[in-house]
ZAZA-705696 format. One record per residue (C-alpha): residue number from 1; x, y, z. Coordinates in nm, 3 decimals. Last residue first. Layout:
! ZAZA-705696
> seq:xx:yy:zz
> NUM:X:Y:Z
...
This chain:
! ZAZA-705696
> seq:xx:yy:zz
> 115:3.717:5.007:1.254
> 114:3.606:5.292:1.054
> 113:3.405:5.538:1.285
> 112:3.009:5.595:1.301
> 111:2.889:5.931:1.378
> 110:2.603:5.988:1.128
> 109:2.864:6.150:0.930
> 108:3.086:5.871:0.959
> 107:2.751:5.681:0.855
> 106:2.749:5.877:0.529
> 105:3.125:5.843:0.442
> 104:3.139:5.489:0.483
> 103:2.807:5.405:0.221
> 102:3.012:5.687:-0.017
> 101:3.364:5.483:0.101
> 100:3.171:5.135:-0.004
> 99:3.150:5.297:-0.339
> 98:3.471:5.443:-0.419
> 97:3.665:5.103:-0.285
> 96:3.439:4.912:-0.575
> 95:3.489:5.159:-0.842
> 94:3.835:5.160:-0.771
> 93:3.926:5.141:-1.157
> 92:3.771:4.773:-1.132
> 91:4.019:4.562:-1.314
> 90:3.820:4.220:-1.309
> 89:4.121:4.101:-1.528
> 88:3.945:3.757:-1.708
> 87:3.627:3.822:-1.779
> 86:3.565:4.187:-1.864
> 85:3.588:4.517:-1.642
> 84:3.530:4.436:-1.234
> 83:3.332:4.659:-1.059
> 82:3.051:4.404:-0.891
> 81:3.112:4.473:-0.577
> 80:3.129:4.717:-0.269
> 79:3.090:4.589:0.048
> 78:3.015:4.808:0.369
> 77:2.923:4.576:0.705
> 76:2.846:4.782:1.007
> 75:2.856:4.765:1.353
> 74:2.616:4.900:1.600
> 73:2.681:4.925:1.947
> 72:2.381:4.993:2.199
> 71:2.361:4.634:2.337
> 70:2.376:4.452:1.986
> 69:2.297:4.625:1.682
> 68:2.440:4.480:1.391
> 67:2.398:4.695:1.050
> 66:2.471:4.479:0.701
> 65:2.548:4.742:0.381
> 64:2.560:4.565:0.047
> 63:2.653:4.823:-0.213
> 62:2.596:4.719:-0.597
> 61:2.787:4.817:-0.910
> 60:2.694:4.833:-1.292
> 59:2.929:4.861:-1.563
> 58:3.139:5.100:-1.794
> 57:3.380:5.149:-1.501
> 56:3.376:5.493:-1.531
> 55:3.062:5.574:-1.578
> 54:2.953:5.377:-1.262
> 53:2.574:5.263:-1.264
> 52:2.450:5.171:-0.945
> 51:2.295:4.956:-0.706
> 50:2.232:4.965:-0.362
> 49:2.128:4.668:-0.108
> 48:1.984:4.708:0.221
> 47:2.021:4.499:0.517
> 46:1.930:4.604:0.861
> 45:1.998:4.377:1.197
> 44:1.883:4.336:1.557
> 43:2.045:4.125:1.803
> 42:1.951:3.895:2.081
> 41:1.965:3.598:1.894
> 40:1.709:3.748:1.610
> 39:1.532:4.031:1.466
> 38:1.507:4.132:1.129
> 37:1.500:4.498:0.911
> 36:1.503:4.469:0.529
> 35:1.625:4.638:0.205
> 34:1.634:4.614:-0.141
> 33:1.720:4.731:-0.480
> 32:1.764:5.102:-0.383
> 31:1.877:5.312:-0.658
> 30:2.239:5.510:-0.762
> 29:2.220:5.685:-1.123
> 28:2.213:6.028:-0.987
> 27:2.460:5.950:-0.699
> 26:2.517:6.086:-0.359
> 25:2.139:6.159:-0.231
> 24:2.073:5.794:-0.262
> 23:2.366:5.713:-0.040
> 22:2.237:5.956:0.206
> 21:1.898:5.892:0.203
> 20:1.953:5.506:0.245
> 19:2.221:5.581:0.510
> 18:1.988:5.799:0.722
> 17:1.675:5.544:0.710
> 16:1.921:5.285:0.846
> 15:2.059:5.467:1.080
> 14:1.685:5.547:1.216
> 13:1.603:5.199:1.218
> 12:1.930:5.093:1.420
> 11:1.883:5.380:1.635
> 10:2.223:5.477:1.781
> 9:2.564:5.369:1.848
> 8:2.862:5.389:1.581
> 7:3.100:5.139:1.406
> 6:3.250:5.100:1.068
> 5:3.355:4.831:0.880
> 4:3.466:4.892:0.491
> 3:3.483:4.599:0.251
> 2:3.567:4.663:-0.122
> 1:3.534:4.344:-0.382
């Protein structure tokens, strides 16, 4: 498992329109599986879920991204998972790392910063 956490201001809804474009616009075999919006405690979050196909890994991947927003900030949650070759190694070939850093690389460009 890969977890990035980076953190930017703005529209929670809008981020999370931006990040399912952009991930979706960075891999052919790369689909939505879910996501939601909720409000609660003060705070409001966005969860979507990605899943892929990663040639190189022979397997399939997902991205779990989590978006706090509380008082303007808005961190996020990356994890990659799911890359691990056969039962016993779970050698991943940084297919994990490689896809959290796609869901990283899109909200940098929204303006976001690793933590």
């Amino acid at each position: 498992m890969a977890t990035i956490v980076p953190r930017g201001r703005g529209d929670l809804s809008r981020l999370a329109d931006g990040l399912l474009e952009g991930v979706l616009a960075k891999g052919m075999s790369c689909e939505l599986v879910e996501q939601t919006e909720r409000t609660g405690g003060g705070a409001r979050f966005a969860f979507l879920v990605f899943e892929k196909f990663f040639f190189r890994a022979s397997n399939r991947l997902s991205l779990s991204a989590l978006l706090i927003e509380q008082g303007g900030l808005i961190d996020a949650t990356l994890v990659g998972a799911g890359g691990g070759q056969g039962p016993l190694l779970r050698f991943d070939w940084g297919s994990e790392e490689n896809f959290a850093g796609v869901g990283a690389e899109v909200l940098e460009g929204l303006g976001f910063t690793r933590v």
